[in-house]
C-alpha positions in Angstrom: -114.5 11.9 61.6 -112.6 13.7 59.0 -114.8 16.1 56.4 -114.2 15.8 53.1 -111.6 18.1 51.1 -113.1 19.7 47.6 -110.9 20.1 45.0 -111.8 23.5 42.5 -113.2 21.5 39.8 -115.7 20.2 42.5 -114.3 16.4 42.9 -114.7 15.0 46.1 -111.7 13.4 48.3 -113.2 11.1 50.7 -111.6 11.4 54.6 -109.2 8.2 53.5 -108.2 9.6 50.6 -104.2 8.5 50.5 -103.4 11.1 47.6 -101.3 13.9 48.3 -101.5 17.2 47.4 -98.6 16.6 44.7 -101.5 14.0 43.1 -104.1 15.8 42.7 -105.3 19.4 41.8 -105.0 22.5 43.8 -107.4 22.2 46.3 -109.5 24.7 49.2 -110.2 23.5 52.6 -113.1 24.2 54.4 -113.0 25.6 58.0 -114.1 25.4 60.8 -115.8 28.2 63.2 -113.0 30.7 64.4 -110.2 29.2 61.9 -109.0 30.8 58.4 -108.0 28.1 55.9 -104.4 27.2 55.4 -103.8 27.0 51.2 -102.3 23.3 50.5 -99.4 23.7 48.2 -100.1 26.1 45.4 -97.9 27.4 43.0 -98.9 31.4 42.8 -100.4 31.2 46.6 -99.3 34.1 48.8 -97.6 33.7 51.9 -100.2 33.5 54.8 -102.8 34.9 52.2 -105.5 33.2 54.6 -104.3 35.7 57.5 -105.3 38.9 55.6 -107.9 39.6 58.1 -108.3 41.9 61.0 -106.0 40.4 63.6 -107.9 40.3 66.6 -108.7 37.7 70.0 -112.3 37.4 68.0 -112.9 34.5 66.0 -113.8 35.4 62.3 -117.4 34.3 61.7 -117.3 31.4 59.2 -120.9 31.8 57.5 -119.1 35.9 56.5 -116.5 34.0 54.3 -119.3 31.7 53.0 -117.8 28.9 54.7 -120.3 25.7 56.3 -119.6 25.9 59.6 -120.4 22.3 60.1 -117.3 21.2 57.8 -114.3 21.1 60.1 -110.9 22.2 58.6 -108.2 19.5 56.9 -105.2 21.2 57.6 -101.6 20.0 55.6 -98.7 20.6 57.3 -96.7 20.0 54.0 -96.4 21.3 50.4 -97.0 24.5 50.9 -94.9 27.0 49.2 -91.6 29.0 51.1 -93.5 27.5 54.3 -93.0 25.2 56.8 -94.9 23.6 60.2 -93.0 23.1 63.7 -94.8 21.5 66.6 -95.4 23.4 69.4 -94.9 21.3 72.8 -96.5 21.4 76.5 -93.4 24.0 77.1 -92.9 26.4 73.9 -93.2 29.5 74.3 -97.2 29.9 75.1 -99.8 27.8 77.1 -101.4 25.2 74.6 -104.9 25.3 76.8 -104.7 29.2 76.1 -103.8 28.6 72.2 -106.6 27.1 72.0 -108.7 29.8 72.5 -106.7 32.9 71.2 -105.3 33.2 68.3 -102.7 35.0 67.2 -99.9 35.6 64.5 -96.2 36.8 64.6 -95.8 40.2 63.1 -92.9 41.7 61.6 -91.2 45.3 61.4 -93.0 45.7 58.3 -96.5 45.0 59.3 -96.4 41.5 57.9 -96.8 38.5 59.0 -94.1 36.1 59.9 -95.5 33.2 61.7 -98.8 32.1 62.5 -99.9 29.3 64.8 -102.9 26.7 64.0 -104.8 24.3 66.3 -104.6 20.2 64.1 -106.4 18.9 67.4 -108.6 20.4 70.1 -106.9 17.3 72.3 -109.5 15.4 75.0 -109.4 16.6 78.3 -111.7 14.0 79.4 -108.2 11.8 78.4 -105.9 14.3 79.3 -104.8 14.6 76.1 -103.9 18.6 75.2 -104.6 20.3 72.2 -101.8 20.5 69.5 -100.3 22.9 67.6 -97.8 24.0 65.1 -96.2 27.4 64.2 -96.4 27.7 60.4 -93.1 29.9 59.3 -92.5 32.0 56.1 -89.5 30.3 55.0 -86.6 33.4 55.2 -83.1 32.3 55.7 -79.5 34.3 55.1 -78.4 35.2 51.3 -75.5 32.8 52.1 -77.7 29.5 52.9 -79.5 30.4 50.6 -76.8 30.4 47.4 -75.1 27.3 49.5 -78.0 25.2 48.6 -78.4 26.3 45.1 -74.6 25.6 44.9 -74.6 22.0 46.2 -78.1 21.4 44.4 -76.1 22.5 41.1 -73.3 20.3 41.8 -74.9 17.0 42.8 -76.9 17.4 39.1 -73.5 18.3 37.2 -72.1 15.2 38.6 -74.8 12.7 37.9 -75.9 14.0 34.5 -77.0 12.4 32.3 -77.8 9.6 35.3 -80.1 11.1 37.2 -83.3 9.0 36.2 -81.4 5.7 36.0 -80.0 6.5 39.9 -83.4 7.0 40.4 -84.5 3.5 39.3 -81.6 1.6 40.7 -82.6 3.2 44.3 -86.3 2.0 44.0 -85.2 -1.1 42.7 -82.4 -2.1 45.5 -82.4 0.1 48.5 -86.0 1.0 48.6 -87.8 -2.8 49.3 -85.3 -3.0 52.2 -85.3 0.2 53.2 -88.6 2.1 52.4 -88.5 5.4 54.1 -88.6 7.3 51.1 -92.6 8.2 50.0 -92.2 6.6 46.6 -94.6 7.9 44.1 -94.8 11.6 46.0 -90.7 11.5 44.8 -91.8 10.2 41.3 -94.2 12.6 40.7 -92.2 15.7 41.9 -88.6 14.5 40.1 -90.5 14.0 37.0 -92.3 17.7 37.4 -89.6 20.2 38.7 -86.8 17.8 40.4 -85.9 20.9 41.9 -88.7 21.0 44.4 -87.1 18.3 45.6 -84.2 18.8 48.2 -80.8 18.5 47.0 -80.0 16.5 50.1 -82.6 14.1 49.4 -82.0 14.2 45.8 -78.3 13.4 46.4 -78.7 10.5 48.8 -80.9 8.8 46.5 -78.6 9.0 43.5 -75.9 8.0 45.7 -77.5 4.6 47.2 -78.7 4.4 43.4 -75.4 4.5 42.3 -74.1 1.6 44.8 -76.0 -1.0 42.4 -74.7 0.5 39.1 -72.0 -2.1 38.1 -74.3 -4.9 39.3 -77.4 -4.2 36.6 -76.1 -5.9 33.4 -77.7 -3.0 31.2 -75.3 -0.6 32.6 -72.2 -0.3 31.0 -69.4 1.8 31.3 -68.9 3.6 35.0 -70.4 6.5 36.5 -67.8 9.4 36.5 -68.3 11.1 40.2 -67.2 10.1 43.0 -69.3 9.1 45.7 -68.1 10.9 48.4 -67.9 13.8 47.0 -71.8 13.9 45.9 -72.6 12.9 49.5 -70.6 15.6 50.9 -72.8 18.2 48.6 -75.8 16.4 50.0 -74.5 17.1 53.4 -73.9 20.7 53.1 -77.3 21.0 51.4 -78.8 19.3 54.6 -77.1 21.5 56.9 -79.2 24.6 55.7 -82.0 22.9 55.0 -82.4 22.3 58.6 -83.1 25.6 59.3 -86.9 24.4 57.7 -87.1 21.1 58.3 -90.1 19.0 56.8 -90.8 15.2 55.4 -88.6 15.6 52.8 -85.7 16.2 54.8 -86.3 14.1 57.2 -86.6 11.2 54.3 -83.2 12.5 53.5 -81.5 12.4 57.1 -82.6 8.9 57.3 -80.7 7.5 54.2 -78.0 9.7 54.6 -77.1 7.5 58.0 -76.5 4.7 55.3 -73.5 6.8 53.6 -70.8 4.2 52.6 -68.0 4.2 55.1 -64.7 4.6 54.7 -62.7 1.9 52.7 -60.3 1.9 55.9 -62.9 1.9 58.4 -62.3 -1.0 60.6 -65.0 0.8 64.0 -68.2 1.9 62.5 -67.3 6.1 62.9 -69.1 7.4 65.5 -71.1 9.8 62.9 -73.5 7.8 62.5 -74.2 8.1 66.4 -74.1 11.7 66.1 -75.9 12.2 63.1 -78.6 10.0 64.0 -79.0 12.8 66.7 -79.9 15.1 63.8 -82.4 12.5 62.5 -84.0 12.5 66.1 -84.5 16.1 66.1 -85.5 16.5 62.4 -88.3 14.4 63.6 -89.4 16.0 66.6 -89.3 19.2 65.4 -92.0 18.3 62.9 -93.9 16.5 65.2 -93.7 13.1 64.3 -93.4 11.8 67.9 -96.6 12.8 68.4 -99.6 10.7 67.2 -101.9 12.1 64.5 -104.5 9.6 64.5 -107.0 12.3 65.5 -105.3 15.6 63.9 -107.2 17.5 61.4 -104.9 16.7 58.5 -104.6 14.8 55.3 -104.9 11.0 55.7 -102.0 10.4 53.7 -99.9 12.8 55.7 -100.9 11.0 59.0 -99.9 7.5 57.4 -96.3 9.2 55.9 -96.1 10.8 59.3 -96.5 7.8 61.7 -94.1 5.3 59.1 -91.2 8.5 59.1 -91.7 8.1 62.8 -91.5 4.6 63.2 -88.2 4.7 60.7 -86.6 7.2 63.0 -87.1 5.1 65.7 -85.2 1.8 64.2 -82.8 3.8 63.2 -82.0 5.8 66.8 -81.8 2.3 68.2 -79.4 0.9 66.3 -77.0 3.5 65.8 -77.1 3.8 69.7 -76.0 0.3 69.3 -73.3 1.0 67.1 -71.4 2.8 69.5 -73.3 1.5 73.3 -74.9 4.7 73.7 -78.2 4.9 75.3 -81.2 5.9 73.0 -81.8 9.2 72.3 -85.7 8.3 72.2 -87.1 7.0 75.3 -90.7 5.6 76.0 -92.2 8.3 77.7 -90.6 11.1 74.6 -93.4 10.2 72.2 -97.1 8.8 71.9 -97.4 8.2 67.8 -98.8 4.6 67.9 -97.2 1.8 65.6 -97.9 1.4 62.0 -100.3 -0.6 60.3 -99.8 -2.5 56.5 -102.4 0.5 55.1 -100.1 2.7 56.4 -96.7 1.1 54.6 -98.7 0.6 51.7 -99.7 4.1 51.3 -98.0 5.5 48.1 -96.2 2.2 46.8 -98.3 1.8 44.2 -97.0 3.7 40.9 -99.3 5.4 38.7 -99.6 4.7 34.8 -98.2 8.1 34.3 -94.8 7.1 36.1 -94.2 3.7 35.6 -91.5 4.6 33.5 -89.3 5.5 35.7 -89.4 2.1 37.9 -88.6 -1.6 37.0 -91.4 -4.1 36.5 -90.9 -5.3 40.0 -91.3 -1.5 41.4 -94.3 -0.5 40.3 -97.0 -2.4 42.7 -97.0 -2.7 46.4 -94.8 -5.7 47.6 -96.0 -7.1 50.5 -92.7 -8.6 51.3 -91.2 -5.1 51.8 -93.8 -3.9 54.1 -93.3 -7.0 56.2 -89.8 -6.4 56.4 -90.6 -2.9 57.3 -93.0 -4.5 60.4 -91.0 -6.7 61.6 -87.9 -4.5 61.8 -90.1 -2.2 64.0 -91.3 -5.0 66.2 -87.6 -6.1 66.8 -86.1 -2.6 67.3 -88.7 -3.0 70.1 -87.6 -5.6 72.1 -83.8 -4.4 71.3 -85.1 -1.0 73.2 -86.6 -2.5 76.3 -84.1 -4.5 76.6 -81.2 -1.8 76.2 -83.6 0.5 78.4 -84.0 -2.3 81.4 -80.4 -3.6 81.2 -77.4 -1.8 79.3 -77.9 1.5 80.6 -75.7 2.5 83.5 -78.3 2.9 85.8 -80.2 0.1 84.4 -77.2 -2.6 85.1 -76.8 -1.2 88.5 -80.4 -1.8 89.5 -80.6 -5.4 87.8 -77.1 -6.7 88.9 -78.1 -5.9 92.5 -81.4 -8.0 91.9 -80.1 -11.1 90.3 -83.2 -13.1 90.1 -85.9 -10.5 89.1 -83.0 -9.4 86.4 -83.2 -13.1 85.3 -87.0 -13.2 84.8 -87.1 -9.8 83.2 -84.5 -11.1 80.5 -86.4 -14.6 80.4 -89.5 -12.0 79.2 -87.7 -10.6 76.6 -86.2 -13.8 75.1 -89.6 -15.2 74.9 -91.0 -12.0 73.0 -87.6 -12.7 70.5 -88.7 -16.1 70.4 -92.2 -15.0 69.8 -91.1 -12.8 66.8 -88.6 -15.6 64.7 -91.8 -18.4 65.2 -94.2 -15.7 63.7 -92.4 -13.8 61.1 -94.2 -13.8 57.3 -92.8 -16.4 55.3 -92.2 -14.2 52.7 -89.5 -12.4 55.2 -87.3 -15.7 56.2 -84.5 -17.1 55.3 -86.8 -20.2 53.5 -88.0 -18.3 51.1 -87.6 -19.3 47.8 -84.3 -18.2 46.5 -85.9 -18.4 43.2 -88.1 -15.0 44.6 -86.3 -11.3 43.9 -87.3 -10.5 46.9 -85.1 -13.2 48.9 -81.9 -11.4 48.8 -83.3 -8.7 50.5 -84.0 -10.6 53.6 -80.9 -11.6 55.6 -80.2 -7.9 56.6 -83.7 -8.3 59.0 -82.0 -11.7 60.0 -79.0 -10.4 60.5 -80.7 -8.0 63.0 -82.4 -10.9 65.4 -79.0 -12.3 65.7 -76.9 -9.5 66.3 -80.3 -8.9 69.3 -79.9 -12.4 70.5 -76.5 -11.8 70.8 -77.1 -8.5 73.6 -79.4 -10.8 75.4 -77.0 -13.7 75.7 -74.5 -11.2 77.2 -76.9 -9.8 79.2 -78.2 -13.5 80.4 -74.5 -14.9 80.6 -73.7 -11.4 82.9 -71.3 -10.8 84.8 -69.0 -12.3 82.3 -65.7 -12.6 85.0 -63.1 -15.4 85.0 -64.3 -16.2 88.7 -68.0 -17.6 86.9 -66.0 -19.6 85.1 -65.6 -22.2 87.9 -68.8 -21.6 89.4 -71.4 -24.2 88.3 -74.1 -22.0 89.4 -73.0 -18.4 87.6 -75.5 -17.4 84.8 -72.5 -17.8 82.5 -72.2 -21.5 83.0 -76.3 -22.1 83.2 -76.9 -20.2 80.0 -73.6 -21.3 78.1 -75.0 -24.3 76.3 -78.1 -22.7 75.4 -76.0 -19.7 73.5 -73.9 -21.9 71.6 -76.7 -24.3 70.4 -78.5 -21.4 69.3 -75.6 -19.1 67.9 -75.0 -22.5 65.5 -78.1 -21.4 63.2 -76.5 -17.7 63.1 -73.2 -19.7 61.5 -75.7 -22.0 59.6 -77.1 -18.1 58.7 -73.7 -16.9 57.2 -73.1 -20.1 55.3 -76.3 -19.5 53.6 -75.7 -16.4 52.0 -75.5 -15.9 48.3 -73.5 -14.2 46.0 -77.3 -12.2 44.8 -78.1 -12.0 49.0 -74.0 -10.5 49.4 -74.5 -7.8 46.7 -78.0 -6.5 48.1 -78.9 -3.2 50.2 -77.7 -3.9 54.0 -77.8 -0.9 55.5 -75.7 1.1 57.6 -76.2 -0.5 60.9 -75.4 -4.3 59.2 -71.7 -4.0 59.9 -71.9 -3.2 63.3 -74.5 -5.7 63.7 -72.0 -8.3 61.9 -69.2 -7.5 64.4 -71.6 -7.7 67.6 -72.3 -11.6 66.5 -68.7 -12.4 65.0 -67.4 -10.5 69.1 -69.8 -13.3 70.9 -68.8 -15.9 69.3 -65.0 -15.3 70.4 -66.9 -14.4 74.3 -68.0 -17.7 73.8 -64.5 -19.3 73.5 -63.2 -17.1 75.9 -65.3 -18.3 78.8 -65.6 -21.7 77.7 -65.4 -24.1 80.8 -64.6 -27.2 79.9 -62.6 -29.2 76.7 -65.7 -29.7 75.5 -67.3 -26.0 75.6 -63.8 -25.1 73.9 -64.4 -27.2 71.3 -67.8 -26.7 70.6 -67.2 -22.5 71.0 -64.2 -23.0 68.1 -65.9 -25.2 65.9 -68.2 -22.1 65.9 -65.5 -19.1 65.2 -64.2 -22.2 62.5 -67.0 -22.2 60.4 -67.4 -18.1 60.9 -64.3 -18.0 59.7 -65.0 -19.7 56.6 -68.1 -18.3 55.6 -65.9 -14.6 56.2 -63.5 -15.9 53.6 -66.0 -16.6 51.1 -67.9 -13.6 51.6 -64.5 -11.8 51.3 -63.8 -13.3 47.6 -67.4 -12.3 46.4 -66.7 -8.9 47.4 -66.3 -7.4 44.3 -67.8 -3.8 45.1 -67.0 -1.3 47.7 -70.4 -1.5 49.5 -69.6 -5.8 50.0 -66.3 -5.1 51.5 -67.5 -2.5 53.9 -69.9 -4.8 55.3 -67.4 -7.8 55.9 -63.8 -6.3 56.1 -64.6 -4.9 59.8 -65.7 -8.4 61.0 -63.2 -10.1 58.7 -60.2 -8.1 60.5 -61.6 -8.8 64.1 -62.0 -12.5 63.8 -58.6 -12.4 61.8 -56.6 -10.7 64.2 -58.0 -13.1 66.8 -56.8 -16.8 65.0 -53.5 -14.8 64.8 -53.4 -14.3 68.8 -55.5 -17.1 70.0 -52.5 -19.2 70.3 -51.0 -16.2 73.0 -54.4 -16.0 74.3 -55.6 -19.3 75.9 -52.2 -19.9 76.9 -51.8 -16.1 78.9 -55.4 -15.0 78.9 -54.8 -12.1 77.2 -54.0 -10.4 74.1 -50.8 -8.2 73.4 -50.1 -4.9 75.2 -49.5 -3.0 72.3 -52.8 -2.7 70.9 -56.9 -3.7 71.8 -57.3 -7.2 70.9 -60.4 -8.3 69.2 -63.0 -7.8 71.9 
């Protein structure tokens, strides 16, 4: 169990303290035997002033400081000034086993120290579990970074003055209950402090998600005067220096900066968000979060903000593979950080007095709707990965098609476990909700997800998809046909449903490819139809699409609405304008890809 930390006024924080350091006073760790205490963020503390000691293999004795020895250290890994923490894995550049019992420090030309490297768990060996460590690094970069991101931090506050706390609002007010990666009253506290602690890449993808919502909020008038992608290119080339120290606040940053509006002429989802989502990845394992800190000698609210970060890296690596077909960059053997619990989505949601100001009414308190949101996407961003990992990898389909029957029953597994999860979601996440509660518009994009997941499994089920299975009674295509379009009719009964309130919500990034993955398998479905009777049923399907497309496409009044729909819109378009040329030559022109 976790000591306690001591703050200098002699207050006590309990081992499940949730406060930050950014909460609460400076505060001194106590250490344990053989360790020198690493200073949580403090505004005049010297770099690695807890290493001016003899450097030496010996251990300093802990009773000579005036240390208990019987108080273990509470490291943070975070907040502390010009420095930051990079994991150390089973192959860096020393032996973990021997880490553990020789420390040392990186020195410099000038006698200094550059880099030192501290033990957060002695591991188990009775568990095989190693110890693990971080190097801590002095924060030095080139002159050039260095003005870069005082440049583009400059620029992103020119062009949102005199908005920046309104952006601010608008963000925690829209994108953050459907999208809650950012550690909400830790970014309160420090904007309203020094914003400039802040990152400019973070700082600039919050106003800019902010600012999606601005002509929607009937006390805003007039129009904000940047544009858009402009302050999200300075947030890029912020984030492009900043990864030379990457750290939670970045990392909170790379994931929203995936959800960058599009293009206005994008009609494929462009494939950087595949390759920026590799950045994400890495952001995160460089800072350890793929490894779990359940029994690490660190803060309890960094272990909670560490495991969620994780967990919203994960989602998002998943379905931007998916954008694009790629296989995963995360894979289930790459990390061991267990899944989240509510405590640990609740941590930091609720505001204090202090900052209430700078929320709506509705943002101020924990909302148990958006941390079962948060849940749920996690638990289906599982069962999208196995089954990407089992059966839409190359390897993967070779093994399976060769085994049709175990395939079968593996992807009969998986569709109960989807089952499972649409029977036993929260109310306060489905699509009954009470449209009367604020928090039901912010639901469909979660729907959205188990459809556009159903929709991989069907084509997985219905596999190998060839005109020859057509006529075979007995082809997986023909067995599972029915099932798909009785069950693809509530996805239609889905789109029908959506309000004008649900339409100008926070979706995402990943919602349009999702949208085109359901609107492609319902034209699969009227491609291999059978009989007169599957072509009916299959049209009456792409019919009522269609019409819900239409609609959609008349509410879309903001750029955000008509990214999300014109990809589909175009695809299912394009395909009433060939179907006539299709079912009569089974194929679409030679000019150009048709629709699927």
């Amino acid at each position: 169990m976790l000591s306690t930390v001591e703050d200098t006024a002699g207050s006590s924080l309990g081992p499940d303290d949730s406060r930050s350091p950014l909460d609460v006073s400076p505060v001194q760790a106590r250490s344990p035997p053989g360790e020198m205490p690493l200073p949580l963020r403090h505004s005049n503390a010297e770099p690695f002033s807890w290493l001016r000691q003899e450097l030496s293999p010996t251990t300093v004795s802990p009773g000579a400081l005036g240390i208990a020895s019987d108080i273990p250290l509470i490291y943070t890994l975070e907040d502390n000034d010009n420095m930051t923490s990079h994991t150390m894995g089973l192959f860096s550049e020393q032996d973990t086993d021997l880490l553990a019992s020789f420390r040392s420090v990186i020195m410099n030309e000038q006698n200094g120290v550059s880099a030192d490297m501290i033990q957060v768990s002695t591991g188990n060996p009775d568990q095989n579990i190693p110890p693990i460590h971080f190097n801590v690094i002095h924060d030095e970069f080139q002159p050039a970074d260095d003005i870069a991101k005082a440049r583009a931090s400059e620029s992103i506050e020119a062009m949102v003055s005199p908005h920046g706390f309104t952006l601010v609002r608008l963000f925690f007010k829209h994108v953050h209950p459907v999208y809650s990666v950012v550690s909400k009253t830790r970014f309160l506290r420090a904007y309203a402090t020094d914003k400039l602690q802040i990152p400019a890449s973070l700082r600039g993808a919050v106003y800019g998600l902010g600012s999606i919502f601005w002509k929607h909020e009937p006390a805003q008038d007039g129009t904000l005067q940047f544009n858009l992608h402009d302050l999200f290119q300075e947030a890029h080339s912020s984030l492009q220096r900043e990864f030379h120290a990457p750290n939670l606040w970045k990392l909170q940053a790379c994931l929203l900066l995936l959800y960058e509006r599009p293009a206005d002429n994008a009609t494929i989802e462009t494939p950087c968000t595949w390759i920026f989502s590799a950045h994400t990845v890495a952001c995160a394992q460089m800072i350890g979060l793929h490894r779990d800190p359940t029994s690490w000698q660190i803060a309890p609210w960094e272990k909670k903000l560490r495991r969620k970060l994780w967990w919203s890296t994960y989602t998002a690596d998943i379905w931007s593979s998916v954008c694009h077909g790629n296989p995963p960059l995360i894979y289930q053997d790459s990390f061991t950080t267990t899944a989240p619990g509510v405590e640990d989505l609740e941590f930091d949601e609720d505001v204090t007095e202090d900052l209430q100001y700078m929320v709506d009414e509705s943002s101020r308190d924990v909302d148990i709707s958006t941390s079962a949101r948060f849940l749920q996407m996690v638990n289906l961003s599982r069962i999208l990965h196995s089954l990407v990992d089992s059966f839409y990898t190359d390897i993967g389909y070779e093994k399976t098609m060769s085994k049709p029957l175990e395939r079968e029953q593996e992807l009969l597994k998986i569709k109960k476990k989807l089952e499972d999860w649409a029977s036993m979601i929260p109310q306060c996440v489905t699509m009954q909700h009470s449209q009367n509660s604020p928090a039901f518009r912010n639901n469909a994009p979660l729907h959205l997800a188990f459809f556009a997941t159903q929709a991989l499994l069907y084509r997985a089920l219905m596999s190998p998809a060839k005109t020859a299975a057509k006529s075979d009674p007995n082809s997986s295509l023909r067995r599972y046909f029915e099932r798909a379009v009785t069950e693809f009719q509530v996805f239609t009964h889905f789109m029908n449903d959506i309000t004008l309130p649900c339409l100008h919500a926070f979706w995402g990034g990943h919602a349009r490819s999702q949208l085109t993955l359901c609107g492609n398998f319902l034209i699969y479905l009227f491609l291999l139809a059978s009989t007169p009777e599957q072509v009916h049923r299959a049209f009456g399907l792409l019919e009522s699409f269609h019409d819900s497309l239409q609609r959609l496409r008349e509410w879309a009044d903001d750029d955000a609405s008509l990214a999300l729909v014109r990809p589909v819109a175009l695809r299912i378009d394009s395909f009433f304008i060939q179907a006539a040329r299709i079912m009569r030559t089974g194929m679409g022109p030679r000019s150009h890809v048709g629709p699927l």
